[in-house]
N, C-alpha and C positions, 0 to 999 in steps of 0.2 A: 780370435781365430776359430773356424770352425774345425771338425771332426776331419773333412776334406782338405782344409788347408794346414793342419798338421800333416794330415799325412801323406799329402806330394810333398811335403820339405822335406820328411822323412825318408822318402822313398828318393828322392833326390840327393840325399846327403849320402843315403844308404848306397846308391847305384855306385857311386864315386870311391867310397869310403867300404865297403864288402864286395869285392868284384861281383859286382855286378845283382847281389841280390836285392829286392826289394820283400815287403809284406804282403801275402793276400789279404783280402778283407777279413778274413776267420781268422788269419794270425794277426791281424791289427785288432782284434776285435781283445781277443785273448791277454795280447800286451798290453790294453788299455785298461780290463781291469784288472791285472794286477800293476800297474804303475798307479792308477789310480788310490790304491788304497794306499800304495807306500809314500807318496807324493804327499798326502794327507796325511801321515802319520809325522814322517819328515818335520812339516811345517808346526803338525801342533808339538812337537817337539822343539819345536825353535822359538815357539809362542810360549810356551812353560819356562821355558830359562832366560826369555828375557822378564816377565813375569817377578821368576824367580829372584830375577837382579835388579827388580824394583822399579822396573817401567812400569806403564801406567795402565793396567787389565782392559780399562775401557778405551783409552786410544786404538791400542794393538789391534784391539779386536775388529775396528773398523778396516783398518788395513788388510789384516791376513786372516781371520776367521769369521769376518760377519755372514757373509750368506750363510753362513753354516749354524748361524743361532736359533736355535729352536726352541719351544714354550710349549709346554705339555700343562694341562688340567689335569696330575692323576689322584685316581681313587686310592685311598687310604684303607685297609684292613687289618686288626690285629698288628697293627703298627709298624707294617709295611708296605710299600709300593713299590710296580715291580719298573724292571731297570728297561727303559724303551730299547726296541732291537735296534736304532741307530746308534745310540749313546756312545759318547766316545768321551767327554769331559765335562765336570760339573760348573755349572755358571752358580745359578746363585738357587735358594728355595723359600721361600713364602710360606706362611699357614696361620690360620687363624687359632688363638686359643685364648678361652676364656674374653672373648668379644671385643681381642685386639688383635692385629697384624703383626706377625711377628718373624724375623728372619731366623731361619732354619742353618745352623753352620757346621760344615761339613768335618768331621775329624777323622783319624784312623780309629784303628780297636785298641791299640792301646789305652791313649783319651778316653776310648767309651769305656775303657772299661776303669778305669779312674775313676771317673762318673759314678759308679755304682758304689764304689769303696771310700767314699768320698765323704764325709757327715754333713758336707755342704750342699748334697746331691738333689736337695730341696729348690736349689736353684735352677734346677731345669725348667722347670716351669717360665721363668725368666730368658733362660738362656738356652733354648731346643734347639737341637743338636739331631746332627742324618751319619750314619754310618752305611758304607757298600759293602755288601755281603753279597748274596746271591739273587737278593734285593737290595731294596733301601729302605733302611731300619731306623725310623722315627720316634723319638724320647721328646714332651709327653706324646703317648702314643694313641689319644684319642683331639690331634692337633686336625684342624677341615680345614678346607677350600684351600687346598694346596696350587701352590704356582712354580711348576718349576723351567728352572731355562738351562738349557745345556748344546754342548756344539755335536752336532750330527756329523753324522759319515756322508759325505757329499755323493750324490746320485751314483751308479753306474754307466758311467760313455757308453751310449750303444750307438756304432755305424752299420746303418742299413741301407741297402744298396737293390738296384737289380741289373739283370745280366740283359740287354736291347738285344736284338734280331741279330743285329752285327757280331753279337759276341762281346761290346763294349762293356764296361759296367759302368752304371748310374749311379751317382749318390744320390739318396733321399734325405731332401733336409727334416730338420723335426717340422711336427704337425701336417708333411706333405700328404698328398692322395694320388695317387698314380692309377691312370685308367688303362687295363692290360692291353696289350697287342698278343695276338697268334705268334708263340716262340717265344715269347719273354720267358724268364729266368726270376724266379724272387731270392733273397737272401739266403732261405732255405732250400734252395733247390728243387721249388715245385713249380713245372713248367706250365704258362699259363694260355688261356685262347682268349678273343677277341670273347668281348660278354661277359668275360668271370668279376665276379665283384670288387669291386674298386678296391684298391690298396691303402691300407694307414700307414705310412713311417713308421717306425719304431727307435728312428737316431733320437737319441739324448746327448745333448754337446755339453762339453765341461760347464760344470757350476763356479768353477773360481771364476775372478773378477782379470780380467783381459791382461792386467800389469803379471801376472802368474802365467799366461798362456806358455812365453815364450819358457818360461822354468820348468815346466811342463813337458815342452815337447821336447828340452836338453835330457829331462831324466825319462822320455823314450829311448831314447837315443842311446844314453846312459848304459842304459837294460839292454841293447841292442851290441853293446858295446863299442859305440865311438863316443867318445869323451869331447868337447868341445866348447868353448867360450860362449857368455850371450853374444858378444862381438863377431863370433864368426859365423853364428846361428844366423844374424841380422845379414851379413856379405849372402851368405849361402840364399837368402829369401829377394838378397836384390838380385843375384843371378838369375835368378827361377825367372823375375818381372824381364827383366833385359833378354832375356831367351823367348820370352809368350809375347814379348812387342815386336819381337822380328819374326813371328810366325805368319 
């Protein structure tokens, strides 16, 4: 579903369902990121405890957090590397020492600090170990060619729109370019003339995978405070078709 086809359902469910209000674009814009980030926090909550209860990390991941796996090459210094501003969960970490490949496994500060009290601690070497602090704190601490993968905060929704001659507003899909008319209206409110240079979208549509859309647009809803089934989300999207075929 796009940015647009959420939000007529929304705004359809809404009209029925809140006498009578719907979203502006600025308030659709505002709810989407914050549903955004709690949608995503939600799910990798839901991915950790099954995880936890010994489902299988790499199936899961395909279903509910792969777009969001990411691989970073970082620089190592002083035996830290710092925490990328997406990060939200550790996948796995890589590094080279002493001219083998060796997997980096992640513990609390308790563990690390075991580690150091340890008479066995000789074994690091063997067995390197990452701790999260304020960085990521790498034991041995001159381990290269680090490889790390971890799940990202999935993009910002941006719906960008502009306001036509009539007063209508336009949705811009992502990568559109819109060639101005005399009186249009951009997103921000800067009104434009015949000549001004072309326009870029700026919509970003959800990064989850389409089986999420519709859970998605429930925990709009959610936020908006009408609470509803996928069953009845699905009835609510056949009325909208059965309404626009007899238009």
């Amino acid at each position: 579903m796009t940015l647009q086809e959420i939000k007529t359902l929304v705004d359809y469910i809404s009209n029925k369902s809140l006498y009578g209000n719907t979203m502006s674009e600025n308030e659709y814009n505002n709810v989407l990121e914050i549903v955004n980030v709690k949608f995503f926090k939600n799910k990798l909550e839901e991915f950790k405890l099954k995880v936890a209860n010994g489902l299988n990390e790499d199936m899961l991941s395909i279903n509910m957090l792969n777009e969001f796996k990411s691989i970073s090459f970082p620089t190592i210094s002083g035996g830290e590397f710092s925490i990328p501003a997406d990060y939200q969960y550790f996948i796995s970490l890589y590094g080279t020492y002493n001219g083998e490949k060796k997997k980096v496994r992640l513990i609390d500060e308790d563990e690390f600090s075991n580690y150091f009290g340890n008479i066995m601690a000789s074994n690091l070497t063997h067995t390197p170990v990452v701790v999260l602090r304020s960085n990521f704190y790498v034991v041995p601490n001159d381990i290269t060619n680090l490889q790390f993968a971890y799940y990202k905060l999935p993009a910002q929704p941006i719906y960008d729109y502009y306001i036509d001659v009539n007063g209508n507003t336009v949705y811009l899909t992502a990568g559109a370019t819109h060639v101005w008319v005399t009186g249009e209206i951009d997103s921000s409110g800067t009104r434009h003339t015949t000549g001004d240079s072309n326009y870029s979208s700026t919509t970003v549509e959800l990064e989850y995978n389409q089986d999420l859309h519709w859970e998605f647009t429930l925990a709009i809803l959610e936020f908006l405070g009408v609470k509803l089934s996928r069953e009845d989300l699905f009835q609510y999207s056949k009325a909208i078709q059965t309404e626009e075929k007899q238009i």
